[in-house]
N, C-alpha and C positions, 0 to 999 in steps of 0.2 A: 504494500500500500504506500509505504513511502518513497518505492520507487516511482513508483506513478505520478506522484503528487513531486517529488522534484521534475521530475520529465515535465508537467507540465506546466508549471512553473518554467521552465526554458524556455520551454515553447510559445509561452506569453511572450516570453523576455528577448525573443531573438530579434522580433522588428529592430527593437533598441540599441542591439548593437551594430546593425548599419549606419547608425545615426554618430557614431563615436568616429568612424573609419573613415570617414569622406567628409570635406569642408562644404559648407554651404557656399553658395555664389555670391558676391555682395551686393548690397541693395542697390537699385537705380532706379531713381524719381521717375513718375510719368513726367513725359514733356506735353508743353502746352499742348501741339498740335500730332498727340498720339493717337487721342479720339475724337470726332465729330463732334459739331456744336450739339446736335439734335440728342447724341450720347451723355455728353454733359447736364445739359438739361434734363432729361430724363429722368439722370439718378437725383439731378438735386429734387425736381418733382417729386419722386419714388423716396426719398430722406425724410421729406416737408410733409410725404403721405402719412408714411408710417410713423414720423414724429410727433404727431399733432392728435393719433387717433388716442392717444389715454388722457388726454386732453378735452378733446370734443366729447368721449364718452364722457365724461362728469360731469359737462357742461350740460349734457343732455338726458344724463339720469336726472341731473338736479335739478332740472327746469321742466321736465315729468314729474317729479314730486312736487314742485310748485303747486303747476297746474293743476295738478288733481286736488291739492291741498288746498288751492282757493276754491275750485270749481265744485267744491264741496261744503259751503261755507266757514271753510278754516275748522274743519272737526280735528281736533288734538288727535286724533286716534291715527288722523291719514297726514301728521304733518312729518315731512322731510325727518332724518337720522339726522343732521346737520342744525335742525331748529330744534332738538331736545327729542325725540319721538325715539324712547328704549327700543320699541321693536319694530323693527323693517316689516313693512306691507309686502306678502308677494304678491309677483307680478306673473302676469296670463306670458301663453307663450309668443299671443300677438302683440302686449304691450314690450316683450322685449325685445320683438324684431322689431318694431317700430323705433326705440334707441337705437340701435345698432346700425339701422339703416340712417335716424338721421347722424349719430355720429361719424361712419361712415362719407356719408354726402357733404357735411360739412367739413371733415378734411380733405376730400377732394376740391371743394370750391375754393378753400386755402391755397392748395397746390396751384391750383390753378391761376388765382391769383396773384400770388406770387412768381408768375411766371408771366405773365399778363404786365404786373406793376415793374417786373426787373428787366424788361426786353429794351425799353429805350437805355437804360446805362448800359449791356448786354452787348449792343451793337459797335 
């Protein structure tokens, strides 16, 4: 048994020793003009997307809880975790695709935005 168990233990361990044997390359900066404007763009778009969605979701849970919190005439029972309210309301499986999708669409229209407001310095 404990041949086995060293054996495989090696055999975890062998990736690792090609990594001791041979030097790495050294690093070399992208240059300006290695990728396309439209590639640049993109990833910053794709950065600004994925940056912005745990953002937009709180923005968007919280002003669901609002809504519901007023449009119910301010019942303690249904107010926000953020205004004092110990227990979370759940939510249906339409009211959380409804989040999702506007937090979702509203960091695309960020993205886009910001791609819209940065094109004239850009040029």
């Amino acid at each position: 048994m404990r041949l086995i168990s060293v054996l495989i233990i090696l055999l975890l361990m062998f990736p690792f020793f090609s990594i001791f044997g041979e030097s790495l390359p050294d690093y070399e900066p992208y240059e300006e003009k290695e990728f396309p404007k439209w590639a640049r763009d993109l990833r910053r778009g794709e950065i600004i997307f994925f940056g912005t969605i745990p953002f937009t979701f709180f923005i968007s849970s919280f002003s669901f809880d609002l809504y519901r919190y007023a449009s119910n005439n301010f019942d303690p029972d249904l107010a926000p975790v953020l205004l004092g309210n110990t227990t979370p309301i759940i939510l249906t499986n339409n009211e959380k695709l409804q989040i999702i999708t506007f937090s979702v669409s509203f960091s695309f229209i960020l993205s886009v935005l910001d791609y819209l407001l940065g094109k004239p310095w850009n040029e």
